[in-house]
Each structure stands twice: as C-alpha cells, then as structure tokens.
C-alpha positions in Angstrom: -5.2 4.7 -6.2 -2.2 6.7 -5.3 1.0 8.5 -7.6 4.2 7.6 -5.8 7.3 9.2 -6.4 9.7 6.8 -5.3 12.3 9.2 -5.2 11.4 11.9 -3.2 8.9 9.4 -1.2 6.1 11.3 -1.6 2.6 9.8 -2.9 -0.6 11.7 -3.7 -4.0 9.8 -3.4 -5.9 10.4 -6.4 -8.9 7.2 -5.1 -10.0 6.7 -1.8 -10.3 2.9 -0.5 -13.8 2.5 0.1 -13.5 0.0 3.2 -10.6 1.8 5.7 -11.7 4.7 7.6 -9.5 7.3 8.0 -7.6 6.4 4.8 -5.9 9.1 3.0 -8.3 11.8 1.9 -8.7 12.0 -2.5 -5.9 14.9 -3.5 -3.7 14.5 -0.4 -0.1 14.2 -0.7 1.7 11.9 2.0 4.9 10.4 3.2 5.0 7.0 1.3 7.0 4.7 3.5 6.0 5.6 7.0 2.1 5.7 5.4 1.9 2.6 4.0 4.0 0.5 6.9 1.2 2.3 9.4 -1.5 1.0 6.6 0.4 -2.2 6.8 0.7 -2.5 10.6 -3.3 -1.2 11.2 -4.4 -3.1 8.5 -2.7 -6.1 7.0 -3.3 -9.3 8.3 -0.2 -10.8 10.4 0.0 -13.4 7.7 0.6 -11.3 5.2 1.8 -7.7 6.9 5.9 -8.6 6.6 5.4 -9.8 2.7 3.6 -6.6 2.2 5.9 -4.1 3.6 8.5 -5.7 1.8 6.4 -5.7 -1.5 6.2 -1.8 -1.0 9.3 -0.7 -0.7 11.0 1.5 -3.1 13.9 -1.0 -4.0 11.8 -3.9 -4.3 9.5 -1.6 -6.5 11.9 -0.4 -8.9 13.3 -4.5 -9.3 9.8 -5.4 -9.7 9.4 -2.9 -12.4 12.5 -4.0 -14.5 10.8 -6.6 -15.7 7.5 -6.6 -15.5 5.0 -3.6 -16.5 2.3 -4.0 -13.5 3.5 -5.2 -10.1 0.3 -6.6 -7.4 0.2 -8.1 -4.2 -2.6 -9.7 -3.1 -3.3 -9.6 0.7 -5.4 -9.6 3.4 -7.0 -6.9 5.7 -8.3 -7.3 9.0 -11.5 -4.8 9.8 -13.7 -5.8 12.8 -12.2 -9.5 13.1 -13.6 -10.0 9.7 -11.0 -10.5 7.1 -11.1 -9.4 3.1 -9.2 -9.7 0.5 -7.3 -6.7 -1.0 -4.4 -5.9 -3.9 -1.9 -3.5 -4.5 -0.4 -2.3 -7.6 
C-alpha cells in the first residue's frame, strides 16, 4: 500500500507486497513513475504490462478519479514461471 503524490511524483510505501522480493521497503519514499514501470516491466505479465503502465500514470489517475472514488486494475504477475493474480488501487 503506497501514498502517491501525483504531483511531485513521489510515493511512500506504507505496506510491503508480501510475494515480490526486493519490493519497496515499509516507510521508504520513491520515484513513482520510473518505480512502478520497473515493477511493471520485472513483474507484470506481457499480457497485461502495457494496460498497466498506462493504468498508473498520473493523467490517467487523475481522469480515473473524476468520476469514480476508488480506481483498480486487476493483473497478472509472473514470479518463477508461475503466474498470480494481483490489483492495484
């Protein structure tokens, strides 16, 4: 679970995801955009990467947000050629 400041792109991680190692550490402040497109690009299924990075950006953010209260994706991650199903917010 992370605070982004779409603004200055800066996100702090206030909860840990339990199945990426090497994820951003709990209390750890980080560049949003290049973060979450290296998340996207060491993570995110092919099927689903280009949908996600799109889904994260800041403008598509802030149009997702002028009409509707929660935004989520739900994707897929690749970890050990095993897939599983994830969701962001």
């Amino acid at each position: 679970m992370y605070y982004i400041d779409l603004d200055e792109d800066d996100g702090i991680c206030y909860q840990t995801h339990s199945k990426i190692d090497n994820g951003i550490a709990r209390g750890r402040h980080f560049p949003y955009t290049a973060t979450l497109k290296k998340y996207a690009n060491d993570n995110v299924s092919e099927a689903y990467r280009e949908e996600f990075i799109r889904f994260i950006a800041p403008e598509s953010i802030r149009e997702n947000l002028k009409n509707e209260k929660v935004c989520t994706f739900r994707y897929m991650i690749d970890k050990d050629g095993q897939g599983f199903s994830a969701q962001a917010f």
